[in-house]
C-alpha positions in Angstrom: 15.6 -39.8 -95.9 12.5 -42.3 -94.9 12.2 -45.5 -95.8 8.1 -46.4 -96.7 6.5 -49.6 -96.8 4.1 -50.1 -100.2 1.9 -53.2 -100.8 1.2 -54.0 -103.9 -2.6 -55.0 -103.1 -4.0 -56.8 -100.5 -3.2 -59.9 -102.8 -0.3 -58.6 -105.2 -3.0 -57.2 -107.5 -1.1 -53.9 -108.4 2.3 -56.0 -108.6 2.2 -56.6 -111.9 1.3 -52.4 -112.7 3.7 -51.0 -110.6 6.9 -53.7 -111.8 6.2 -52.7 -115.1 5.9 -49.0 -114.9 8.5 -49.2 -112.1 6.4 -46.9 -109.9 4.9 -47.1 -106.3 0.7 -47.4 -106.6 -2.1 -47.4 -104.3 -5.7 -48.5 -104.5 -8.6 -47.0 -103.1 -10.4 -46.7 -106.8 -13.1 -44.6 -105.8 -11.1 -41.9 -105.2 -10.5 -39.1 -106.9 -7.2 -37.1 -108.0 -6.0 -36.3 -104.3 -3.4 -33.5 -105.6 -5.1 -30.9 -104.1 -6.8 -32.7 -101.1 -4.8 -30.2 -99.0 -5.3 -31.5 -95.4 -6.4 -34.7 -94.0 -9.8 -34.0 -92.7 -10.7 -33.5 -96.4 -9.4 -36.3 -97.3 -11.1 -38.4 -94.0 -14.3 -36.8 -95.5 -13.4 -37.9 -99.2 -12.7 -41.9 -97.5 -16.4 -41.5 -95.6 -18.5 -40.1 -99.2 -16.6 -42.8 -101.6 -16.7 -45.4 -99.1 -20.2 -45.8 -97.1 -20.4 -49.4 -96.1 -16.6 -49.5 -95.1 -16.6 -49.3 -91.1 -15.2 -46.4 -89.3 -12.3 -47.6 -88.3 -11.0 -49.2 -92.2 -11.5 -45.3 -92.5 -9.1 -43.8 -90.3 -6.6 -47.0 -91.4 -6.6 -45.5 -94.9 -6.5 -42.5 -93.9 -2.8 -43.5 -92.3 -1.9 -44.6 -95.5 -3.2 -42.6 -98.2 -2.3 -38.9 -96.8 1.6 -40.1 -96.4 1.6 -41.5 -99.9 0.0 -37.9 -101.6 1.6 -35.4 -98.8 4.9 -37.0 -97.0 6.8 -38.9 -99.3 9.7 -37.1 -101.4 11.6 -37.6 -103.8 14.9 -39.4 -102.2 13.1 -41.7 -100.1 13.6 -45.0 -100.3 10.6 -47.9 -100.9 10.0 -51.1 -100.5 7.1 -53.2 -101.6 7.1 -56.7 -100.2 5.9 -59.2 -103.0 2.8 -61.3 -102.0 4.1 -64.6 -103.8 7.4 -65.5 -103.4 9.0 -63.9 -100.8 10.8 -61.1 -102.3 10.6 -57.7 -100.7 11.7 -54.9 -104.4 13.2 -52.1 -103.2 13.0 -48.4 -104.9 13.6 -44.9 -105.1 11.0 -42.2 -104.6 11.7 -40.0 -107.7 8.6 -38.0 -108.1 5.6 -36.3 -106.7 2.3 -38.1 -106.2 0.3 -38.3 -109.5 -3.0 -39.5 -110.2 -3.5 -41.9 -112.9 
């Protein structure tokens, strides 16, 4: 089992979402369904043609943290998603596959 770290937006913009359809999100709007982005030099490529203006090294961050959320986490894993306000840390059960939405 692995233990993942989600935020909830850079200011708790996706809180809200993700409390109330008690699921893990991720932004990165420009994006596209990543389900079958099957390795992570597609995806790099996919961060560089959606996002031009972003410098190279915001890139490869996202990179670190969008490939684990489509590709590594399983169901079984546990979550936790530290709340912006407050100082509450929610704590979760991966149940599912990645899915776009």
């Amino acid at each position: 089992m692995t233990a993942w770290l989600i935020r909830g937006g850079r200011h708790g913009e996706r809180e809200d979402f993700a409390i109330s359809n008690n699921i893990s999100v991720i932004g990165w709007d420009n994006l596209p369904d990543l389900s079958q982005v099957e390795s992570r030099d597609r995806l790099s490529n996919l961060l560089e043609e959606k996002y031009p203006d972003a410098k190279a090294q915001a890139r490869v961050n996202w990179l670190g943290s969008v490939w684990p959320f489509v590709n590594a986490m399983k169901p079984g894993d546990l979550a936790a998603m530290p709340l912006k306000n407050g100082g509450v840390v929610l704590f979760g059960e991966i149940t599912g596959d990645y899915q776009y939405m």
